[in-house]
Short mmCIF file of the C-alpha atoms (twelve columns), coordinates in Angstrom:
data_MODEL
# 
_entry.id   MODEL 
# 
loop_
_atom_site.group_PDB 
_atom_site.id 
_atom_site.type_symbol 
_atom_site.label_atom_id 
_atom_site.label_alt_id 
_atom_site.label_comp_id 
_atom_site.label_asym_id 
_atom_site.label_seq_id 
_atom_site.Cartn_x 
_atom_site.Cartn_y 
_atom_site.Cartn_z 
_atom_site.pdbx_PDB_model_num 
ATOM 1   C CA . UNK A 1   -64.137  -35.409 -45.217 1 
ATOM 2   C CA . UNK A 2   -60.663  -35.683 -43.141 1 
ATOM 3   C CA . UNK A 3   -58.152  -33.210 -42.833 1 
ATOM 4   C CA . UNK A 4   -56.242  -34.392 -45.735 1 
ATOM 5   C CA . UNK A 5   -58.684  -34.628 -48.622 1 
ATOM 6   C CA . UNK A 6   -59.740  -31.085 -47.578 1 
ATOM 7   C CA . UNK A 7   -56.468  -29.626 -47.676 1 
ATOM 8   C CA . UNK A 8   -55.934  -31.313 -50.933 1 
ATOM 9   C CA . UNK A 9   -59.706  -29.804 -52.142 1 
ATOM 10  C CA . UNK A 10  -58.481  -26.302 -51.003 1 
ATOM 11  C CA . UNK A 11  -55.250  -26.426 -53.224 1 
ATOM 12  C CA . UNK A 12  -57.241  -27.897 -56.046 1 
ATOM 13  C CA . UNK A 13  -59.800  -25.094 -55.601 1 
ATOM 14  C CA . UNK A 14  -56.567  -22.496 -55.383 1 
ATOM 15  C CA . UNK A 15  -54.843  -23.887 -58.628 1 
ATOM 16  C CA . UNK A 16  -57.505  -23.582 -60.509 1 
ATOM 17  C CA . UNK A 17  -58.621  -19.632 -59.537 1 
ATOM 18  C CA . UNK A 18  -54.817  -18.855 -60.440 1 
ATOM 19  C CA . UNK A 19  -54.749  -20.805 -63.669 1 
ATOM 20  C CA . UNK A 20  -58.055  -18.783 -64.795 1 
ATOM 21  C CA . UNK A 21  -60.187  -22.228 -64.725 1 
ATOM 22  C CA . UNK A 22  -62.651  -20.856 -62.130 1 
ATOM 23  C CA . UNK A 23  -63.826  -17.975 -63.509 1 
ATOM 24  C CA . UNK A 24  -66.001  -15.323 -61.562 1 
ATOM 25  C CA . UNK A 25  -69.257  -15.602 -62.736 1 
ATOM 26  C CA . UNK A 26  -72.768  -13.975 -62.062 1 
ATOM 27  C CA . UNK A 27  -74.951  -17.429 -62.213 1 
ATOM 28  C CA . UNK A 28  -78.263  -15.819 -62.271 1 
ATOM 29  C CA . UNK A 29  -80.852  -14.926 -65.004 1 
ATOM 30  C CA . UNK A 30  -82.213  -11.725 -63.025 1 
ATOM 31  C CA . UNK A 31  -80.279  -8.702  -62.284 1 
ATOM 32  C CA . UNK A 32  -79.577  -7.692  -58.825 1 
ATOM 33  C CA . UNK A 33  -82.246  -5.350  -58.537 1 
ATOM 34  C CA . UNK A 34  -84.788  -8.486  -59.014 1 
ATOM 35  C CA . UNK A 35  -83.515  -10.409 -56.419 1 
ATOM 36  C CA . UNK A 36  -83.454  -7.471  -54.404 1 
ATOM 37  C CA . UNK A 37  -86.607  -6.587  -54.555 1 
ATOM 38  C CA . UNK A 38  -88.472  -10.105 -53.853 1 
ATOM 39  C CA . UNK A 39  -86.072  -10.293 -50.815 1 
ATOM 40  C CA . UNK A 40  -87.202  -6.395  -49.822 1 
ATOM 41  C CA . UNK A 41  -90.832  -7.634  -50.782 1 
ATOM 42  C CA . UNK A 42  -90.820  -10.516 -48.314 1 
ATOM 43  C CA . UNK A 43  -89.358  -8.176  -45.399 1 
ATOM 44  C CA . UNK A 44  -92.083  -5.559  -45.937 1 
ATOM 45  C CA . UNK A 45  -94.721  -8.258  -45.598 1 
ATOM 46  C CA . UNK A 46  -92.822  -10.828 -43.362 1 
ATOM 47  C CA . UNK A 47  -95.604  -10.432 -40.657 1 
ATOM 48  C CA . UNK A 48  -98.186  -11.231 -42.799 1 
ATOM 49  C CA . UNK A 49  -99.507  -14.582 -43.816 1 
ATOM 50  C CA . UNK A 50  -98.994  -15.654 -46.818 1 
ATOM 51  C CA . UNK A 51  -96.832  -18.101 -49.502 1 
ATOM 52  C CA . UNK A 52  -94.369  -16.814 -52.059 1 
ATOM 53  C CA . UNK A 53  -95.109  -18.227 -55.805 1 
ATOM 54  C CA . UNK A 54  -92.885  -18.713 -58.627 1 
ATOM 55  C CA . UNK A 55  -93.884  -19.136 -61.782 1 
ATOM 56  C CA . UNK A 56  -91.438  -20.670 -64.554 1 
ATOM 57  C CA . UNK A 57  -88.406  -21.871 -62.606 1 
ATOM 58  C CA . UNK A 58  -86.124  -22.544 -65.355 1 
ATOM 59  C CA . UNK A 59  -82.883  -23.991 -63.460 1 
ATOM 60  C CA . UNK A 60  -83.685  -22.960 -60.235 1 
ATOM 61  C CA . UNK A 61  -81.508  -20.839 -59.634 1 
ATOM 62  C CA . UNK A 62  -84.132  -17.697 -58.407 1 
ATOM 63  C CA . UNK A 63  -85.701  -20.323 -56.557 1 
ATOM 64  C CA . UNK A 64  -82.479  -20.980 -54.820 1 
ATOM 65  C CA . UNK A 65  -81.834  -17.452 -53.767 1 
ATOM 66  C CA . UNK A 66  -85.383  -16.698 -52.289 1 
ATOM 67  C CA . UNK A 67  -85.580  -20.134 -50.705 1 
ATOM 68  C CA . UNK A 68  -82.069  -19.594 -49.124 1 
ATOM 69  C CA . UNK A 69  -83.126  -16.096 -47.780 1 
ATOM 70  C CA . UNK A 70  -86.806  -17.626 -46.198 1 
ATOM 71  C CA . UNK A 71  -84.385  -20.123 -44.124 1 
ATOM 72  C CA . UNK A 72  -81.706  -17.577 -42.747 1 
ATOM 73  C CA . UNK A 73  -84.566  -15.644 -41.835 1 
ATOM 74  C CA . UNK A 74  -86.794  -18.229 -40.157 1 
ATOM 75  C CA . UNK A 75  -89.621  -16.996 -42.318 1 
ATOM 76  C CA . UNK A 76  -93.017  -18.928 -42.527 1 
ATOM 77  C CA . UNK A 77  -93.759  -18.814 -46.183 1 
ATOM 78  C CA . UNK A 78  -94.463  -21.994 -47.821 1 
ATOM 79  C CA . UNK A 79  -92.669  -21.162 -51.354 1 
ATOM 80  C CA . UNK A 80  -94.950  -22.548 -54.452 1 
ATOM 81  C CA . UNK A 81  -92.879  -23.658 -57.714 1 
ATOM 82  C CA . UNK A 82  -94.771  -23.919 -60.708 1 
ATOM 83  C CA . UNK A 83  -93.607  -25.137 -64.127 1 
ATOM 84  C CA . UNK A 84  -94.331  -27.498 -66.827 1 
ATOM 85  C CA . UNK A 85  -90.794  -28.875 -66.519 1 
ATOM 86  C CA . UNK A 86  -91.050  -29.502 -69.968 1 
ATOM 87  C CA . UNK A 87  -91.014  -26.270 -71.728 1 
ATOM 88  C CA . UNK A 88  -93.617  -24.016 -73.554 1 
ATOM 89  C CA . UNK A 89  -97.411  -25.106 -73.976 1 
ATOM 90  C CA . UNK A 90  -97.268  -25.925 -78.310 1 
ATOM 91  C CA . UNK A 91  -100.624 -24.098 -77.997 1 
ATOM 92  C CA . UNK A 92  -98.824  -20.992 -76.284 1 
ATOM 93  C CA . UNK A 93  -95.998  -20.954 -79.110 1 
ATOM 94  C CA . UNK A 94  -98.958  -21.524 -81.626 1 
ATOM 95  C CA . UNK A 95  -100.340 -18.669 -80.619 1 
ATOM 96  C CA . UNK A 96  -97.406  -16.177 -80.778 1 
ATOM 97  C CA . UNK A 97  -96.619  -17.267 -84.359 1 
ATOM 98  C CA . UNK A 98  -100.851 -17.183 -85.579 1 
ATOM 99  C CA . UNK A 99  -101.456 -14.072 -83.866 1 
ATOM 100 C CA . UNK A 100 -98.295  -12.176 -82.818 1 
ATOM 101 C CA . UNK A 101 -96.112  -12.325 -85.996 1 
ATOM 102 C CA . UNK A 102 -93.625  -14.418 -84.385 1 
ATOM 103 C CA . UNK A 103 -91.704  -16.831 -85.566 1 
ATOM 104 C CA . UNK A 104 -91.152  -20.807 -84.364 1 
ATOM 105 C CA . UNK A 105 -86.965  -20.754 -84.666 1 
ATOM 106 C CA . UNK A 106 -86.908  -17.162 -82.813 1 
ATOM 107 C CA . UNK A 107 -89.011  -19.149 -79.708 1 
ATOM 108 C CA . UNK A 108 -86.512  -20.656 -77.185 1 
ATOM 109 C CA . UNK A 109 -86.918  -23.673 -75.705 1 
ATOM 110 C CA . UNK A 110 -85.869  -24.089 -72.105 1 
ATOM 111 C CA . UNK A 111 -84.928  -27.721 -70.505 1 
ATOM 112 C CA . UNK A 112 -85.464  -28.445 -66.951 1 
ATOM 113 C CA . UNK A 113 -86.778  -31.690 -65.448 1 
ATOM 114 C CA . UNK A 114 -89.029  -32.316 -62.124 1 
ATOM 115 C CA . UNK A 115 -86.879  -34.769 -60.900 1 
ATOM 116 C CA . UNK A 116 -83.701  -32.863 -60.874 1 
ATOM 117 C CA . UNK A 117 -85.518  -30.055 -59.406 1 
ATOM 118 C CA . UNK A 118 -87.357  -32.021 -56.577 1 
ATOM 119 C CA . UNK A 119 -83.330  -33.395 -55.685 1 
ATOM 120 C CA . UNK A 120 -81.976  -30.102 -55.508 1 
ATOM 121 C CA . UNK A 121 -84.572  -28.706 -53.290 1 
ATOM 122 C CA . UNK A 122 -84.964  -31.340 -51.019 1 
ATOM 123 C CA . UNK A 123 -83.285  -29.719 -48.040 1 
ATOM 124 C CA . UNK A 124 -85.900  -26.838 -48.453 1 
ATOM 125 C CA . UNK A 125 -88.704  -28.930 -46.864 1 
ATOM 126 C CA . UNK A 126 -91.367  -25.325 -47.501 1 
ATOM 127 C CA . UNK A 127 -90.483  -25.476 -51.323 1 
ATOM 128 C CA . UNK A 128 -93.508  -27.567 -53.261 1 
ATOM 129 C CA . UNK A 129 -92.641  -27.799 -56.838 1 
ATOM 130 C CA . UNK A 130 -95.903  -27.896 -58.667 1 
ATOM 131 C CA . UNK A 131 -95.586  -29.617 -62.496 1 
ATOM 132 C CA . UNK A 132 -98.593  -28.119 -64.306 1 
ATOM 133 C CA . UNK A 133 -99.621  -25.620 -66.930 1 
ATOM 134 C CA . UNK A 134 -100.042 -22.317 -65.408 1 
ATOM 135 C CA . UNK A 135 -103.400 -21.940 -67.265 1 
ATOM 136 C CA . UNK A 136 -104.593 -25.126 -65.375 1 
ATOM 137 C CA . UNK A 137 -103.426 -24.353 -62.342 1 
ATOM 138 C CA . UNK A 138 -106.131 -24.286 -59.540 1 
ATOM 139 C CA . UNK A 139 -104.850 -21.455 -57.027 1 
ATOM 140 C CA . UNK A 140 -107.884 -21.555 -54.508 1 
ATOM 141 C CA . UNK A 141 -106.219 -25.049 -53.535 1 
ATOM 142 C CA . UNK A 142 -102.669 -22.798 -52.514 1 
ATOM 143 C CA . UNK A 143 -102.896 -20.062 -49.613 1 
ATOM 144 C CA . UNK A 144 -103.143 -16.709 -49.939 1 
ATOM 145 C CA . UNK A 145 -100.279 -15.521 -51.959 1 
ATOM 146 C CA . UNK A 146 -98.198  -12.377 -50.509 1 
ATOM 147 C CA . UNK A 147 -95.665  -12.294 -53.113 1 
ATOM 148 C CA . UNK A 148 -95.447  -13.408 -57.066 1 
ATOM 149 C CA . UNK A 149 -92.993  -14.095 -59.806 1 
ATOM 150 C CA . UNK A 150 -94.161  -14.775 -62.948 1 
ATOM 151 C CA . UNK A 151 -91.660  -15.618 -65.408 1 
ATOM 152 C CA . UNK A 152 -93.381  -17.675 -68.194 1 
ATOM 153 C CA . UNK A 153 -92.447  -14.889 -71.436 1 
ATOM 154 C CA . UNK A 154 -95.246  -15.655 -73.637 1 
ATOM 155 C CA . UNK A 155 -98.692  -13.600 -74.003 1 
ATOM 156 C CA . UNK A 156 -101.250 -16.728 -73.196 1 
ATOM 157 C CA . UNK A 157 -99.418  -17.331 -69.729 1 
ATOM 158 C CA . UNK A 158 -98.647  -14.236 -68.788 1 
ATOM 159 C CA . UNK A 159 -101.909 -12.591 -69.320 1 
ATOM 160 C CA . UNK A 160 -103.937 -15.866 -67.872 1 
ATOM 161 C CA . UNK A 161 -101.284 -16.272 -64.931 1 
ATOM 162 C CA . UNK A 162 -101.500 -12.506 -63.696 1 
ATOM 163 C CA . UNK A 163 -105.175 -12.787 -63.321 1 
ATOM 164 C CA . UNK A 164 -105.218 -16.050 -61.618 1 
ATOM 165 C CA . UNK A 165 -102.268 -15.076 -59.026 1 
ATOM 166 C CA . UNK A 166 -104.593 -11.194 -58.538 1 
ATOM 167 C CA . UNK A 167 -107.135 -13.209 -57.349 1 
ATOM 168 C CA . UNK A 168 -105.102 -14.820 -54.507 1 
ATOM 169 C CA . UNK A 169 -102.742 -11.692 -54.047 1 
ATOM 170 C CA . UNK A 170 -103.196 -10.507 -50.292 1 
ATOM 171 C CA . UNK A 171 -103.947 -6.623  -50.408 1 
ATOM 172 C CA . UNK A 172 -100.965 -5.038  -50.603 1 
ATOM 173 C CA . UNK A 173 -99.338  -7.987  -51.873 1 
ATOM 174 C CA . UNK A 174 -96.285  -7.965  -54.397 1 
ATOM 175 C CA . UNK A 175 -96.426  -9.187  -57.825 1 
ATOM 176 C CA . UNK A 176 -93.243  -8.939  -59.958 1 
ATOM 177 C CA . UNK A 177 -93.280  -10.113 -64.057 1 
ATOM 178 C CA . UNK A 178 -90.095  -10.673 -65.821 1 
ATOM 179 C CA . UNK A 179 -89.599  -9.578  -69.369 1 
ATOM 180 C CA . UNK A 180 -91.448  -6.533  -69.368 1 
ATOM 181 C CA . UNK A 181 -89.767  -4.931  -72.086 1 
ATOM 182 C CA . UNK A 182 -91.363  -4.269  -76.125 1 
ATOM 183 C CA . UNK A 183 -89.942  -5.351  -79.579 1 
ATOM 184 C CA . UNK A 184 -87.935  -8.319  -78.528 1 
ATOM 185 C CA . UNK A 185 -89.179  -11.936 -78.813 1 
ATOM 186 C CA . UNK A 186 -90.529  -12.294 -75.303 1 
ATOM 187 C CA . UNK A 187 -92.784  -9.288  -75.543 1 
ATOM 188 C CA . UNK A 188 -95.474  -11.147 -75.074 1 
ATOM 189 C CA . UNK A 189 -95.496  -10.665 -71.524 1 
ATOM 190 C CA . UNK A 190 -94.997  -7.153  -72.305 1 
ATOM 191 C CA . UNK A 191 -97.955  -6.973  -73.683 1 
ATOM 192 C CA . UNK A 192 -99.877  -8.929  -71.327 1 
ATOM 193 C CA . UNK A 193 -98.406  -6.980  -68.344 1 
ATOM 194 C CA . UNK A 194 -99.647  -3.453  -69.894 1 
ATOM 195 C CA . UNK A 195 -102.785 -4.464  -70.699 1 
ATOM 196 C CA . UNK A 196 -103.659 -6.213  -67.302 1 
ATOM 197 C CA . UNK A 197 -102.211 -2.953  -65.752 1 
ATOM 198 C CA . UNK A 198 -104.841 -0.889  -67.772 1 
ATOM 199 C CA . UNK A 199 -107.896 -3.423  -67.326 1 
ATOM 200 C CA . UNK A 200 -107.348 -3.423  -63.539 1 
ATOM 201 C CA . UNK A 201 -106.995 0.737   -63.364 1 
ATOM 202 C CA . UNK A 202 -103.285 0.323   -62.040 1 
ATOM 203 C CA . UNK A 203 -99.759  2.276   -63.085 1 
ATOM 204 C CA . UNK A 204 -97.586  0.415   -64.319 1 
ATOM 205 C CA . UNK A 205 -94.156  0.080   -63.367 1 
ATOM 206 C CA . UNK A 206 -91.285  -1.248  -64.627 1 
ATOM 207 C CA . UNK A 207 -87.808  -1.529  -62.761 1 
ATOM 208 C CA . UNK A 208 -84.457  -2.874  -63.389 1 
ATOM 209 C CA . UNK A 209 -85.348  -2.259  -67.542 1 
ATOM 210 C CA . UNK A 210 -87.739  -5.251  -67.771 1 
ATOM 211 C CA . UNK A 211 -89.036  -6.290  -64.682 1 
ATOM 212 C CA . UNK A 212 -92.805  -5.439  -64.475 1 
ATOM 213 C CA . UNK A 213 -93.885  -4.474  -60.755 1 
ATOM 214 C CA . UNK A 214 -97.728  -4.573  -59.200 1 
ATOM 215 C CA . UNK A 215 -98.285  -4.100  -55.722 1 
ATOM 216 C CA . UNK A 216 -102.312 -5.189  -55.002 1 
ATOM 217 C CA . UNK A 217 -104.240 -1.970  -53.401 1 
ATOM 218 C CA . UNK A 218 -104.860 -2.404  -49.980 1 
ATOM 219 C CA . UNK A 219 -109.306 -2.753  -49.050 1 
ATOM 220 C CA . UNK A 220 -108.966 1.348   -47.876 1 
ATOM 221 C CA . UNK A 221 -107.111 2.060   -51.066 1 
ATOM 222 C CA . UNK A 222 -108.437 2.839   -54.671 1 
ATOM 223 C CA . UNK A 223 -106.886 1.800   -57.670 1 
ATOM 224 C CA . UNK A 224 -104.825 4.215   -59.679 1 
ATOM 225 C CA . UNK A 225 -106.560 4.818   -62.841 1 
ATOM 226 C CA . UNK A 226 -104.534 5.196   -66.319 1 
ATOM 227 C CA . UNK A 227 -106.113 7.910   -68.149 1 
ATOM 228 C CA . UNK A 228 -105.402 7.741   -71.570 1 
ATOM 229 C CA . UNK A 229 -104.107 10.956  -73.667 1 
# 
């Protein structure tokens, strides 16, 4: 770009902040504390090996700020992306209407694509989008995961995609689950997230209102058990 057609971007750019075009605006579907806390989570373990998983990318845009701290950082943590780029599983949505007293209009369809995604990221060379159903996804073929977020809102996912990233979470390893929050439509993984918490003898803990947090016991540690009243 020469000097001109910069200058001319700039007062472009400064026309439109004053004329109220360019609003301020907070692009992201998780709240600060989120983000904060898988950028905290990858600082506490940055000395241990390990791959950072994402599950349900939506636009991108979480993958975007985790990938963009992992550069600035120099980190080594190959950054998994999993999604069906294509929406809910029909079986997934079945479900929540047979057996969760749901209802099909109430379900929200999201709309990414793989290709879009796989153009945006492709100065990240350490992010590998993955296009598959969670529930098929083979995670003994990915490394050892250190940290987890599994955004996916229905029950079936949730509850099949927490036990499948457990089994490749690193011991003391982070595992974050959006939409932990009851009686809204996405309590599904609500649901899931307490009753995985109470299967695997662990507290749970929610932060930021509906983010659902499990950190993985280390080999010396035991399990917190939930004792029911």
């Amino acid at each position: 770009m020469n000097a001109f057609n910069f200058f001319m971007r700039q007062q472009v750019k400064k026309a439109a902040y004053k004329m109220g075009l360019w609003a301020t605006e907070y692009p992201y579907f998780c709240s600060p504390l989120h983000l904060a806390s898988f950028v905290n989570a990858l600082e506490d373990l940055k000395h241990v090996p390990g791959c950072f998983v994402e599950v349900g990318v939506a636009r991108g845009m979480t993958t975007r700020f985790v990938a963009e701290h992992i550069q600035l950082m120099n980190l080594d943590v190959p950054y998994y992306a999993i999604d069906t780029f294509s929406s809910f599983d029909p079986d997934d949505l079945d479900f929540e209407v047979k057996n969760r007293s749901k209802t099909m209009w109430e379900m929200q369809v999201f709309w990414n694509t793989y290709d879009k995604f796989v153009k945006d990221f492709k100065e990240f060379e350490f992010v590998t989008p993955i296009r598959a159903d969670i529930k098929k996804v083979d995670f003994a073929e990915l490394p050892p995961v250190k940290v987890a977020y599994l955004d996916v809102d229905l029950y079936q996912p949730t509850k099949i995609g927490l036990e499948k990233i457990w089994d490749r979470l690193v011991p003391e390893g982070y595992l974050f689950v959006d939409d932990v929050l009851d009686n809204n439509k996405w309590d599904g993984a609500y649901q899931a997230y307490m009753e995985f918490c109470a299967e695997k003898g662990l507290e749970p803990q929610v932060i930021s209102t509906d983010c659902g947090v499990i950190r993985k016991p280390s080999h010396a540690q035991t399990p917190i058990r939930v004792v029911a009243s």
